[in-house]
C-alpha positions in Angstrom: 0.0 0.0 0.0 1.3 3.6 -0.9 1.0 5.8 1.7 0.0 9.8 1.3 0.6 12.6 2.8 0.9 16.1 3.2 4.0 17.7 2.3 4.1 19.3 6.2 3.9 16.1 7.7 7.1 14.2 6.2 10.2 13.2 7.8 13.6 14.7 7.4 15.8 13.5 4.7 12.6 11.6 2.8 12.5 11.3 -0.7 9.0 12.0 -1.9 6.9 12.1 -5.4 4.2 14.6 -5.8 1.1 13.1 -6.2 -1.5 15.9 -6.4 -2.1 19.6 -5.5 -4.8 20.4 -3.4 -6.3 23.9 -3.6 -7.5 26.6 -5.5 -5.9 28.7 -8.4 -3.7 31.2 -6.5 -2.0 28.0 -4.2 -1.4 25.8 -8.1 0.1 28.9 -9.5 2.2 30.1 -6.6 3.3 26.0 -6.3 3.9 26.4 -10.1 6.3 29.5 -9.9 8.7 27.1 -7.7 8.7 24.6 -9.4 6.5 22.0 -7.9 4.4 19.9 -10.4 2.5 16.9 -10.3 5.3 13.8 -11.1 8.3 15.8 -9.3 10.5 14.2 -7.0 12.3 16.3 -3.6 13.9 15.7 -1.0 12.9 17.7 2.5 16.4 19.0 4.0 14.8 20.4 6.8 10.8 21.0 8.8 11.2 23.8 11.3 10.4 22.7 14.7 7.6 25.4 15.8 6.1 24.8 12.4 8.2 26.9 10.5 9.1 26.9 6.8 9.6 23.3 5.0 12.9 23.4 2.8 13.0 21.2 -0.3 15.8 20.3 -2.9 14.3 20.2 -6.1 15.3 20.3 -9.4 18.7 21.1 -8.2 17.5 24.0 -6.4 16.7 24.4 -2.4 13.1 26.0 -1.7 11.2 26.7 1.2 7.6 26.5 1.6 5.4 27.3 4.2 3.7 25.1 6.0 0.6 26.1 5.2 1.6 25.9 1.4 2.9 22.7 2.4 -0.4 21.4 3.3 -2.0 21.3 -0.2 1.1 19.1 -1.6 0.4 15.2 -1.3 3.0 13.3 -1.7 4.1 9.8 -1.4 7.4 7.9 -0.7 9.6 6.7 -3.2 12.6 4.3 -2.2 
């Protein structure tokens, strides 16, 4: 079974795949500007502890997210 979650709620140093965005136009197009797409695989480097920024390597390229922004990205776990 795959398991899915949000973005927020992953471990450090998990490789994930983005399944699907969740939310309206303004969070896909903000999501879209950073480079996060449906198919994508990261890598969170680091989930602050008093629910502070999420920071992703993707594409070659660290970006943080917010956790709230973090929320509408489900991802799963790729080995």
């Amino acid at each position: 079974m795959v398991m899915r979650q949000t973005l927020d709620r992953v471990a450090l140093s998990t490789r994930v795949e983005v399944v699907d965005i969740r939310g309206g136009w303004g969070v896909r197009q903000r999501l879209n500007q950073l480079g996060i797409h449906p198919g994508d695989h990261m890598m969170v480097k680091r989930s602050g502890i008093f629910h502070g920024p999420v920071l992703i390597a993707i594409h070659g390229c660290d970006v943080a997210i917010g956790r709230g922004m973090a929320r509408h990205v489900i991802v799963r776990e790729i080995t």
